[in-house]
TORKOL-4160 file (C-alpha; in steps of 0.2 Angstrom, whole numbers, padded with zeros to 4 digits, m for minus):
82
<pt num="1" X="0286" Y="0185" Z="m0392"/>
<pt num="2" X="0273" Y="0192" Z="m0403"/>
<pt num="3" X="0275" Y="0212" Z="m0409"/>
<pt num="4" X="0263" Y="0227" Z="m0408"/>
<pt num="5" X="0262" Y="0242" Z="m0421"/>
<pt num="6" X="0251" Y="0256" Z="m0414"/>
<pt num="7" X="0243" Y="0268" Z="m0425"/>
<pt num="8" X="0236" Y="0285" Z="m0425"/>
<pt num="9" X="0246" Y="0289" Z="m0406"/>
<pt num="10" X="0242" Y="0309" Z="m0406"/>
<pt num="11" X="0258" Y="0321" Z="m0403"/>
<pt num="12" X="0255" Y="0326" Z="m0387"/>
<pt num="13" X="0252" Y="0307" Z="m0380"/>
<pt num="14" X="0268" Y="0302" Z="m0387"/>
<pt num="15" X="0276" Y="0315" Z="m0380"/>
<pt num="16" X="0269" Y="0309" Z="m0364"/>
<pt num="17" X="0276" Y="0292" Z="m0367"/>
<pt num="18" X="0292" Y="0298" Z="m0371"/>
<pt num="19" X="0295" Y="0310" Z="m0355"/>
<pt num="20" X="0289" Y="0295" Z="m0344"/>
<pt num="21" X="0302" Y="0283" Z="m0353"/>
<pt num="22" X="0315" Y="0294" Z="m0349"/>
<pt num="23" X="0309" Y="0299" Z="m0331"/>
<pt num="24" X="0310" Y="0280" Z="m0329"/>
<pt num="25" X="0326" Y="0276" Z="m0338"/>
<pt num="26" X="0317" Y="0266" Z="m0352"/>
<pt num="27" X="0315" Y="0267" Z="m0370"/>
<pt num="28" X="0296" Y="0271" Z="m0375"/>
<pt num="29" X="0293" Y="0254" Z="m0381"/>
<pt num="30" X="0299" Y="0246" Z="m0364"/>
<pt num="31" X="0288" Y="0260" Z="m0354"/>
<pt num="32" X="0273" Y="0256" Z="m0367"/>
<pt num="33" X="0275" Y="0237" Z="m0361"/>
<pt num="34" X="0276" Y="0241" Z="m0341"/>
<pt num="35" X="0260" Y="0253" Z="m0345"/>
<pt num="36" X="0250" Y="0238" Z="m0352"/>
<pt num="37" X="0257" Y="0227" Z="m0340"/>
<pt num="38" X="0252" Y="0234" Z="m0323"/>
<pt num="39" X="0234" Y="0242" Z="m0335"/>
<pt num="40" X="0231" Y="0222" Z="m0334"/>
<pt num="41" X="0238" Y="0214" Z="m0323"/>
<pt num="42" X="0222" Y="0216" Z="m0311"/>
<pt num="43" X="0207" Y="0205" Z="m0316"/>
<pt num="44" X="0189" Y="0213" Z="m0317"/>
<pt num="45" X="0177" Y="0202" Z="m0311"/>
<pt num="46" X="0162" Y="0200" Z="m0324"/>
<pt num="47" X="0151" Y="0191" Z="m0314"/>
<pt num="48" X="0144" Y="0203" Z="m0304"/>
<pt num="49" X="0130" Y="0210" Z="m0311"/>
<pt num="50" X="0129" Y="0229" Z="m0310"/>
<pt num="51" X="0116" Y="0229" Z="m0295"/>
<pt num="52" X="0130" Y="0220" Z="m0287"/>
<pt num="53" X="0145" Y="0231" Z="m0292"/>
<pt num="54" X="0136" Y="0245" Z="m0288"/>
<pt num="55" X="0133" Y="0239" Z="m0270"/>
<pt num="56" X="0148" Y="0233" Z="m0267"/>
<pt num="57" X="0155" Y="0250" Z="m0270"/>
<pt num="58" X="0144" Y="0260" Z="m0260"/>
<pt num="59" X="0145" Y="0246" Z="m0244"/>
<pt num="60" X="0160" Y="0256" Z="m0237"/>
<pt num="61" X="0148" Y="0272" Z="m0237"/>
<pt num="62" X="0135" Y="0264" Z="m0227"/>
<pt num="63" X="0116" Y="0259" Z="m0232"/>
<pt num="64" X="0101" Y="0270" Z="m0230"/>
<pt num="65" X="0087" Y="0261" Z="m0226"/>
<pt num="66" X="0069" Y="0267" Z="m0234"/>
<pt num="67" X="0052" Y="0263" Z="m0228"/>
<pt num="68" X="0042" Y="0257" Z="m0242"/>
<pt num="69" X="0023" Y="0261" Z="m0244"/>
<pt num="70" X="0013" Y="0248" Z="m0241"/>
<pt num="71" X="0006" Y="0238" Z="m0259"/>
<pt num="72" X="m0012" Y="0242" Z="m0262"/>
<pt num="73" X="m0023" Y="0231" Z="m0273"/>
<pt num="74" X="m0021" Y="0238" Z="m0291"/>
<pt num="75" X="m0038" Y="0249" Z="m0296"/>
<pt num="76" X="m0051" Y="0247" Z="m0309"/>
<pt num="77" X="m0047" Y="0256" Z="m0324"/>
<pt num="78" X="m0060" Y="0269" Z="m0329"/>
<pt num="79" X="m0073" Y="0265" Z="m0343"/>
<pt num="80" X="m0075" Y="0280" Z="m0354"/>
<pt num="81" X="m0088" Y="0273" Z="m0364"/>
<pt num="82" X="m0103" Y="0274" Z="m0352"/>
């Protein structure tokens, strides 16, 4: 099994830590692990792009559906030097 040093852990999150550890029965190093454990243990899906995760989220909402203007032919530019 490979070992893990964390640095810079502020006060109050090891303190966190420590108070969870011991709500749990565990030493802070055995909570640490269960934290990263169940942090990873669902996969994320990168192949969506973000059009797609975005509509996937929204879906259980419902859609709105928008009327679009019709296209129009694209105008002549104006000729300032007449």
């Amino acid at each position: 099994m490979a070992s893990m040093t964390i640095r810079n852990v502020d006060d109050q999150l090891k303190k966190r830590l420590r108070l969870r550890a011991a709500l749990h029965g565990h030493s802070m190093e055995e909570e640490a692990r269960d934290i990263l454990r169940s942090a990873l243990a669902t996969e994320t899906s990168g192949s969506a792009n973000l059009a797609q995760r975005i509509r996937s989220r929204m879906a259980v909402v419902g859609g709105v559906m928008l009327e679009l203007p019709p296209r129009e032919p694209i105008r002549t530019p104006v000729d300032f030097g007449k």
